[in-house]
N, C-alpha and C positions, 0 to 999 in steps of 0.2 A: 546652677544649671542654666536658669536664664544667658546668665553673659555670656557662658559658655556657648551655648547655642547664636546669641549674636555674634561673637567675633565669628566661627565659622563661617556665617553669613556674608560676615564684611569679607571673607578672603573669596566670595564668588562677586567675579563681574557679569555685569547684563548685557553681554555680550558674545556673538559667535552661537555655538551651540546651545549656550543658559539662555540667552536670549531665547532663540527660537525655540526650544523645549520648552519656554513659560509660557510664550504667547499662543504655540502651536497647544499642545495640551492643556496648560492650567487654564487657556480660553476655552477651551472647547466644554473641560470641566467646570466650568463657573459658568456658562452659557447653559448647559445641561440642567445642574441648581437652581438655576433661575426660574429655568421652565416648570422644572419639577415644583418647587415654591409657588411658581403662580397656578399650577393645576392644581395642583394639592388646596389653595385657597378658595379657589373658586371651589371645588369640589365640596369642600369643606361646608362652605356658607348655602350651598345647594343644598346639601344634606340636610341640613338643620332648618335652611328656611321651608324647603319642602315637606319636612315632619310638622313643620306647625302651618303652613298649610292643607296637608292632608287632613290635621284635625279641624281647623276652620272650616274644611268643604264638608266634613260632618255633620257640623252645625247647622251648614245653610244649604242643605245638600236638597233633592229634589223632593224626598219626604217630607220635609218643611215644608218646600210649595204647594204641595199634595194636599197637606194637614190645613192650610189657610184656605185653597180651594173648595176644598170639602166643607168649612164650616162655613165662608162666604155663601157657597149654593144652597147648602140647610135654614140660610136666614139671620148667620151668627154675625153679627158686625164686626169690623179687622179690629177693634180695639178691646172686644170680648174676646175674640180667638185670638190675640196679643198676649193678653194677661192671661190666658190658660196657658198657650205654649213656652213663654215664660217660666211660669209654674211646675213645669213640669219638666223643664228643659236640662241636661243629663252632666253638662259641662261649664257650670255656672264658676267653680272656682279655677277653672282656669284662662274662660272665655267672658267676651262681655257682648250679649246677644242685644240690637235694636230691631224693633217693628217700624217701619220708616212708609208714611202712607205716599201717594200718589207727590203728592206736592213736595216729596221731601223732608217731609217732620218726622222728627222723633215721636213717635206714639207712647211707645213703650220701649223698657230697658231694662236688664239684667239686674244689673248694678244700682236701680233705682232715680240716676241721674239720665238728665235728657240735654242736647244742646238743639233749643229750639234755633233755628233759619241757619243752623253753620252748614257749612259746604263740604260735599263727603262725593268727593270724584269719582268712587266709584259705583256711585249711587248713579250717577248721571250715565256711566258707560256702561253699565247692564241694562239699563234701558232703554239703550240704543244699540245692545248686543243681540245678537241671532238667536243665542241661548240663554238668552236672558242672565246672566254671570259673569262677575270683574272684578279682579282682585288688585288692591295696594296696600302700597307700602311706603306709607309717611310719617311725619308728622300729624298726631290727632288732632290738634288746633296749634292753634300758635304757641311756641314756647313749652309745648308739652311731647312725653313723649315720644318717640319712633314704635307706630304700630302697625300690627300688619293686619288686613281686614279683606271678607268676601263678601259680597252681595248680592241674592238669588233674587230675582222678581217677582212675586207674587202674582198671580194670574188667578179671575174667576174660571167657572167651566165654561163661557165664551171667549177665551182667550184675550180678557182685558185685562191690562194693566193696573192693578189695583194701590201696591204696593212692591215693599219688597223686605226679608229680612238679610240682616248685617250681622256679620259674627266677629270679632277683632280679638287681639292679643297684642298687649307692650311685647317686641321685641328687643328692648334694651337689654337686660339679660342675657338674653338669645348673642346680643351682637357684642356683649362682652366677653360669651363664654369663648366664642367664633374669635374674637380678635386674641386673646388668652391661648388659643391652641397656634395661631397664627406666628405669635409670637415662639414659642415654644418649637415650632417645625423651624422655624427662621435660624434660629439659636443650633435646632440640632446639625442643619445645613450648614451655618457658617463655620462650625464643630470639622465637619465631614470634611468641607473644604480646606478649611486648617491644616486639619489632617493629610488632606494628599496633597497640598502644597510643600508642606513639607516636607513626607515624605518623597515628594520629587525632588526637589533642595539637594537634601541630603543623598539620593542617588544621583542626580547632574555632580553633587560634588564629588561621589565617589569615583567617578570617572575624569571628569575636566580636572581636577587637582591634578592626580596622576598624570592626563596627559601634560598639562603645564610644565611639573616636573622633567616630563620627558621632553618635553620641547627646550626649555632650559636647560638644560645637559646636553640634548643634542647641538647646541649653540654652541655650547661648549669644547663639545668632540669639535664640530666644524671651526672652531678657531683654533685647534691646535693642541688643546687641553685633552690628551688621550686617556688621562689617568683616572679622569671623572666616570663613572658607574651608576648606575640610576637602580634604587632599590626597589626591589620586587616585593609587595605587597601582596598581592593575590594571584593564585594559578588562574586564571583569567586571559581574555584577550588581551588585556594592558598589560598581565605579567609575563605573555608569551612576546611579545612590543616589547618592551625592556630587556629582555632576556635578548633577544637578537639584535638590538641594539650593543646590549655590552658587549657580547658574542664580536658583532663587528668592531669595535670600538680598540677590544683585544688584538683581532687582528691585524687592524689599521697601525695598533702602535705598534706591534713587531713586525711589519712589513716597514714602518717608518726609521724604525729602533737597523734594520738589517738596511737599509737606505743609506742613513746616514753613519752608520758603519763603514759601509761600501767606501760612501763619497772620503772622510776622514782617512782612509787606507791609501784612496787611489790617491789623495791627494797628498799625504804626507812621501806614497811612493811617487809622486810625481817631483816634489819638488826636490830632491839631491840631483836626480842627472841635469833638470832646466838649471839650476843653478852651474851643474859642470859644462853645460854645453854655453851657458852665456860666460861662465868665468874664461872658457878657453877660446871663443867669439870673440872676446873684449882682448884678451890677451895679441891674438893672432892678428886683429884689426888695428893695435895700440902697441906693436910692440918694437921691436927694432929693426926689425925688418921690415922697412917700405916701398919696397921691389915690388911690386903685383901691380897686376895690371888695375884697370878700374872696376870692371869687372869684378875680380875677384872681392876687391875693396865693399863696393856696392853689397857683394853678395853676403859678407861676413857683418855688414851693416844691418840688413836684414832679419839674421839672425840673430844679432844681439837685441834687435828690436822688439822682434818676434817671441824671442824667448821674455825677455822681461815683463811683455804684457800676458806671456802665461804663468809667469810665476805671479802678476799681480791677481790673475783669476783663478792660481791654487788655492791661494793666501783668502781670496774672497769664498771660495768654496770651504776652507777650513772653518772659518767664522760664519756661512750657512751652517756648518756642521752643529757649530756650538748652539748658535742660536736655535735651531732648531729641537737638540735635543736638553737647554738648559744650562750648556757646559762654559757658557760664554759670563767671565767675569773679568774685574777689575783689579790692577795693581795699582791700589790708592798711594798718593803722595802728594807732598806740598809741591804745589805747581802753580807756576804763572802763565794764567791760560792764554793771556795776552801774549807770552814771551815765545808760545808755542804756537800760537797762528801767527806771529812776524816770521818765525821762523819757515813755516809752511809757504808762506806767501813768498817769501825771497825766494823759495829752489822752484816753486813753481812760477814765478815771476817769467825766469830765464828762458824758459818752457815756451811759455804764449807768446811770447817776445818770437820765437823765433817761428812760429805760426800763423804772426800775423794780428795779434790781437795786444790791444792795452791793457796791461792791471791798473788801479786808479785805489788807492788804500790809504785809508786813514786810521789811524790808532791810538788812543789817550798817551799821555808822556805818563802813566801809572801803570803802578803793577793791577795786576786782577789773581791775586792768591785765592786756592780754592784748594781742597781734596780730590784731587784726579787722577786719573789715568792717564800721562802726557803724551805716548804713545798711542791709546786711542782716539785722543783728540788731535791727532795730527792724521789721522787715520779720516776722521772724520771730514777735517778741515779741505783734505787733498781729494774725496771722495767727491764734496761739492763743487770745490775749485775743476775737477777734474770733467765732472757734468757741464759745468757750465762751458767750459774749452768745445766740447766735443759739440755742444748746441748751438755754437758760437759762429757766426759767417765772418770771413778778416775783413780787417778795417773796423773790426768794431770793439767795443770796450766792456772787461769786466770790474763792479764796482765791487770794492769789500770796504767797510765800515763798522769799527769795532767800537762800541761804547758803553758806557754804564748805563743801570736801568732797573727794573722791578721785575719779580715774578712771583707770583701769589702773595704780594707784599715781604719779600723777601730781597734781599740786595741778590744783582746778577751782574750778567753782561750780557749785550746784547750783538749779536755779530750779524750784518747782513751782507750778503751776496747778489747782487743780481746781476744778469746779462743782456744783449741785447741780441739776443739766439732768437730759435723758429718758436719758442712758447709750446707750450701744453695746451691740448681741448679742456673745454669744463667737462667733458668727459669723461676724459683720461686722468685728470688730474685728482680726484679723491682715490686713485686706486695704485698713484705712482709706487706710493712707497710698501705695498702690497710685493711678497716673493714673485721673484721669476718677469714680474708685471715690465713692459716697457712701452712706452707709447708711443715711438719713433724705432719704428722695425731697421731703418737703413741705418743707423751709426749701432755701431759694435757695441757690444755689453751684455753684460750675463743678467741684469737686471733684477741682482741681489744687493747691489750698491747700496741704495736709498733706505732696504729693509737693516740691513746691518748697523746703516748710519743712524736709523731711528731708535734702536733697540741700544746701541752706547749711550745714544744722547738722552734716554729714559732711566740707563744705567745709571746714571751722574744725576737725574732728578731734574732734568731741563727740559725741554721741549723745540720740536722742530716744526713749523709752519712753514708752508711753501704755496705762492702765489703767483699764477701766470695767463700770461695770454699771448694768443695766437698774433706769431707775426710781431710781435713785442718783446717780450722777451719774459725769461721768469726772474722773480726774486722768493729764496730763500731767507728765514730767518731764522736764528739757532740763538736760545736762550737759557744760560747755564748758571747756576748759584754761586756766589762767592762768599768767602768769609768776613770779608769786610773792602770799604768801599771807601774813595775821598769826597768831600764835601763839595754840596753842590757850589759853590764859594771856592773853592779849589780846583774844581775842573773847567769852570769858566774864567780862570785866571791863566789856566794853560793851554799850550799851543800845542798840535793836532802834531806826530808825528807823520813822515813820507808826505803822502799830498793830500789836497783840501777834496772832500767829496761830502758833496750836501747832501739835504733828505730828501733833493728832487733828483736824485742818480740814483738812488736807491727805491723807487718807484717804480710804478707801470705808467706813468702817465706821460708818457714823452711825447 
């Protein structure tokens, strides 16, 4: 039950609402205890020492002064009227009564024991009292001990100072019984507080768990995950919160699920006529017939142009499709990934060539065999090369560099890209590869490129980083697993195919 009760414990943090629920209430209740404890003690100790003063003032109460009076005037000397009132005196076993003359001396005593010349304070301040009465509460001598004591002043019928009697009792006892209940109230409070500390614990948990949960899932709906459902524990305000969460959660994915239906529809019905309208574009522009004026030339240019880059934004709206709703997988095969970025980089080579810009590639003289998709990784490959193009000012150059390398202690390869384009904000840049997201509103793009590139390249178990700056340019790097790899002794024995590009082209630091 114990551990039981602490792990729960362990799964609240002291934070947020548990935080301020402890410090607001379980302060306010331990502040409260405290007061209570300290009144209750004081009270306590009042009670009891005032009962055994009420009976000390008995003792030396003003009948006493009366009784020494009266026999002083009669003729009876204080240490005759000492030993009678003594005698006679009603509270011997549990009092110890002194006759104390003028000077201070023990005359007479209860108890039979006298302390000639010791010093009794409050002998001294009823003598110098208005009512002649003063009570303490000490030490009886040194080392003895804790007693409580009153002393009346004795008076002739001229209003002299004669004497005075003293009545005492060991409080010891008294202040053991006092600290005994002390303890005991202490215990039952710490009990009490126990009690509704915990009991708060345990309702802070019954609520903050639940909402955690729901905050958790709702992370969850909000990244995409529509399937997630948060269970209802209690008809409650949390359980009516959960409940319209799922409720939305439902509708979000059949509004999503009728979305990407849509988009899959339009786009599969889109792409047969782009394809017949750029097949008979290309025909009409290419074919034997080259009578037309320029005009017309220009204009059937256009639309083979035209059409091609909506059939590439069908083909990218298809694979939103997928990825959105799960449908996006891989045709695994033995492939040379190396074999299929040479290949990408030649047809795109010809491209930026005639743009205005350099490609600058180097690539190991080895194969890079691996389980791929060769198709999506050309897909990939032409996705980056094709960013970089579009970012790219002419006269300037893009770097590609293909080489071996690690990933999570695993043989890979390592492919980098980068350009000497307009760069990314640190803004924009953790949110590139985010759907729909573009961070340069003026160059053309559907700005599902980077998210479709990331979600193949996660397909295959690799990883893509992307690193830029303003006015520099960005660099890409895409890191993919292989099944096996040549000796470090073997790749410094071979020469770089295409052309030489170092690790300072492949930087920001220009």
């Amino acid at each position: 039950m114990k551990s039981k009760i602490l792990k729960e414990l362990n799964t609240l943090k002291l934070e947020g609402i548990t935080k301020r629920w402890l410090i607001n209430i379980i302060g306010l209740i331990f502040l409260f205890l405290v007061i209570v404890f300290i009144v209750a003690s004081v009270s306590i100790k009042s009670y009891y020492y005032n009962s055994v003063e009420s009976i000390l003032n008995s003792g030396a109460s003003a009948n006493a002064a009366n009784y020494f009076s009266t026999n002083l005037d009669s003729g009876t000397s204080l240490e005759s009227s000492a030993a009678r009132f003594i005698d006679s005196y009603a509270y011997k076993d549990k009092t110890t009564v002194w006759i104390i003359d003028n000077e201070g001396n023990v005359i007479a005593s209860s108890n039979g024991f006298t302390e000639e010349n010791s010093e009794i304070p409050d002998f001294s301040d009823a003598m110098l009292d208005d009512k002649g009465i003063s009570r303490y509460v000490g030490k009886a001598y040194e080392g003895g001990d804790k007693v409580m004591a009153v002393t009346r002043v004795i008076q002739n019928s001229d209003g002299t100072n004669v004497g005075a009697v003293r009545v005492m009792t060991s409080v010891e006892e008294i202040d053991n019984q006092i600290a005994t209940i002390i303890v005991f109230i202490f215990l039952v409070l710490l009990l009490i507080f126990m009690i509704i500390m915990f009991s708060n614990i345990f309702f802070i948990r019954s609520i903050i768990i639940p909402l955690r949960e729901i905050t958790e899932n709702t992370k969850a709906i909000s990244g995409g995950n529509l399937d997630v459902r948060i269970e209802k524990k209690n008809d409650d305000e949390i359980g009516r919160l959960a409940d319209a969460i799922n409720s939305m959660a439902a509708d979000i994915a059949t509004a999503d699920k009728m979305k990407n239906d849509f988009i899959s529809t339009i786009s599969h019905e889109l792409r047969t006529p782009l394809t017949s309208i750029k097949g008979w574009a290309e025909t009409l522009l290419y074919g034997l017939d080259r009578e037309r004026d320029e005009v017309t030339n220009k204009g059937l240019q256009v639309i083979v142009n035209e059409s091609g880059r909506l059939e590439g934004f069908v083909e990218e709206l298809l694979d939103f499709s997928r990825l959105q709703s799960g449908r996006m997988t891989l045709r695994l095969t033995k492939t040379d990934i190396f074999a299929e970025l040479d290949e990408t980089v030649f047809t795109f080579r010809e491209r930026a060539m005639r743009e205005g810009i350099e490609v600058r590639y180097s690539i190991p003289d080895f194969p890079a065999p691996a389980n791929a998709d060769p198709n999506r990784l050309k897909q990939v490959f032409m996705n980056i090369l094709d960013n970089a193009l579009k970012y790219s000012k002419i006269n300037t150059k893009i770097f590609v560099k293909a080489e071996f390398s690690q990933l999570d202690g695993n043989n890979a390869v390592k492919i980098s890209i980068a350009d000497q384009g307009c760069g990314i904000s640190k803004e924009d840049l953790p949110h590139v590869m985010e759907k729909f997201y573009k961070a340069n509103v003026s160059v053309r793009g559907s700005g599902i490129g980077l998210a479709v590139t990331n979600e193949i390249i996660n397909l295959h178990n690799g990883r893509l980083e992307i690193d830029s700056e303003i006015n520099v340019g960005t660099l890409v790097t895409i890191y993919l697993p292989v099944e096996s790899m040549p000796t470090k002794q073997e790749i410094d024995m071979s020469e770089p195919k295409m052309d030489e590009v170092t690790d300072e082209d492949i930087t920001l630091e220009r």
